[in-house]
N, C-alpha and C positions, 0 to 999 in steps of 0.2 A: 504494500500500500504506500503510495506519495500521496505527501500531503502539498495540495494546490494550492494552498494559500486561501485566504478571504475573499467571498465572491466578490465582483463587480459594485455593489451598492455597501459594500463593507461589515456585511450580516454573516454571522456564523455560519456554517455549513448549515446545521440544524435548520430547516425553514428556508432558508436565505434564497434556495432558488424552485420554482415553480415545474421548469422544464429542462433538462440539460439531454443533447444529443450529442454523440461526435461524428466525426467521417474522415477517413484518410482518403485523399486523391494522388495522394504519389507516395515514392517509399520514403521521404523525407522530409514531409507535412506532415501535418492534421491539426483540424482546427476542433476547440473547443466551443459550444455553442450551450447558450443557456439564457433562459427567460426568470429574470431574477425577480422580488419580491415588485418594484416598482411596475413590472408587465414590460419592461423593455427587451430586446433582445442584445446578447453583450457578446462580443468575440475575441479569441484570444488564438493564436499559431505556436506551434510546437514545429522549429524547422531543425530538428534533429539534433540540435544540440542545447537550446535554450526555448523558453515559452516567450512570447510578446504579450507586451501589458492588455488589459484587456480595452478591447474599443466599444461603447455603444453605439451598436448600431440602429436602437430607438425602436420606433412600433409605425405601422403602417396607416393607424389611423391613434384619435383619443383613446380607442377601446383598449383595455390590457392583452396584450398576451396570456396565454397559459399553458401550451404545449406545444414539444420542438420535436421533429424528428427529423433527421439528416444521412444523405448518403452521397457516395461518391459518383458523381456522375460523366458528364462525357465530354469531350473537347474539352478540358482543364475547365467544367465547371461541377463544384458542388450543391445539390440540392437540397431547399429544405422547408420542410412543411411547418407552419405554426398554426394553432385553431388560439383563437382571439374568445375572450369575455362572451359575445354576441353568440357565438357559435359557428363563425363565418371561419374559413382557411383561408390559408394564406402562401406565395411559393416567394418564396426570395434566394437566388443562385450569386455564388461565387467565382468571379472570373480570373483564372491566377495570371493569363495573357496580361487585364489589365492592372491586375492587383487590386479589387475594388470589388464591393457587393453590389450587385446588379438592381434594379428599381424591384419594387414591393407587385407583385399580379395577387389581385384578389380571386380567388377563385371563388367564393360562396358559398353561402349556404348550401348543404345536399338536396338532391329533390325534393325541388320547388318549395324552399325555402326551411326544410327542417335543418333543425342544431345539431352537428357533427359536434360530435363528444371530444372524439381522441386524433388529430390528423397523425394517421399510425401508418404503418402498408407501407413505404415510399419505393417507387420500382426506380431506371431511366435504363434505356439502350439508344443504343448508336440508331439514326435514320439515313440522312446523306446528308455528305461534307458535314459543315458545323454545326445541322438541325440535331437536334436528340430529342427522344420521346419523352414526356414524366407519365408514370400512372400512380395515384394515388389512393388507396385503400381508407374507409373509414366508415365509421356507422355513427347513424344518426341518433336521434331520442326515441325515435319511434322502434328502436330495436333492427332495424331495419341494414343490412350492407351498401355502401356504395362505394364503386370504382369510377375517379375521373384520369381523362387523358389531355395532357397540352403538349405542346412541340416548339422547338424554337433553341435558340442559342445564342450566342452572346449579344446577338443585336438585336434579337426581337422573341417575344414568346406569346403564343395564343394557345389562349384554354379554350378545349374541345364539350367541356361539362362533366355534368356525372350519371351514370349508370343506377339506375335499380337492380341491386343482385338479390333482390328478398332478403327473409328474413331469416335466418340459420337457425336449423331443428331444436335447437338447445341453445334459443335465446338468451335466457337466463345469463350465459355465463357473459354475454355480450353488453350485456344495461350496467351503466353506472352503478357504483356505488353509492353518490350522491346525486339526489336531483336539484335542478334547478326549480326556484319556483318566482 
């Protein structure tokens, strides 16, 4: 076990942060990612020999963040899902070409308009030249699956929506633990 030091907003580990994901893109990176107590999202690199301080990189709208999931994706970009307060998703990728987090794509509520709990699932594969796919796995409040699909790369990304997969045999294990009310 290393100890990472104090998160971003200066809070104990205990609490201190909401959502934490990592992702490696090369064998001499990886970033750590996490949605700290304030709802922002805060980043820090590990370039193989040392960590960089950590940077906010803030929230997409007023609404807090609450859940990060990240994975390495294609043409030197990192992908990463956040579901916000509201229950809406979120994609924000990493461009290591430019060195820079790429703008905020809302992707939305799940079919037609219900609260996606957990943006959990994150796929991406190569399509051509610098496009790459994301698919994005997550279930709603209504118990319900959904998978969305966007496409796009460093200079541009369009979301395709999301999918109805029904509702899995053994819901149960899929519902919140806490509801919103």
């Amino acid at each position: 076990v290393i100890d990472l030091g104090a998160l971003p907003t200066g809070t104990s580990v205990d609490g201190g942060a909401l959502g934490v994901g990592a992702a490696a893109y090369s064998s001499t990176a990886l970033f750590q990612v996490v949605v700290a107590v304030d709802g922002n999202m805060y980043t820090r690199k590990w370039d193989g020999t040392s960590w960089s301080a950590w940077a906010n990189g803030d929230k997409p709208t007023g609404d807090a963040l609450m859940t990060v999931s990240c994975q390495a994706g294609v043409i030197y970009l990192m992908d990463c899902l956040f579901g916000d307060v509201m229950g809406r998703v979120w994609h924000r990728s990493y461009y290591d070409g430019g060195n820079a987090w790429l703008d905020w794509h809302n992707l939305d509520a799940v079919g037609g308009g219900t609260i996606a709990y957990y943006a959990s699932g994150l796929g991406t594969s190569k399509i051509i030249d610098d496009q790459g796919a994301l698919y994005a796995l997550t279930y709603g409040e209504d118990g319900r699956l959904y998978l969305g699909f966007g496409r796009g790369g460093a200079s541009s990304f369009e979301w395709y929506g999301w999918q109805d997969l029904g509702r899995p045999p053994d819901q149960h294990t899929f519902l919140p633990l806490v509801s919103r009310e």
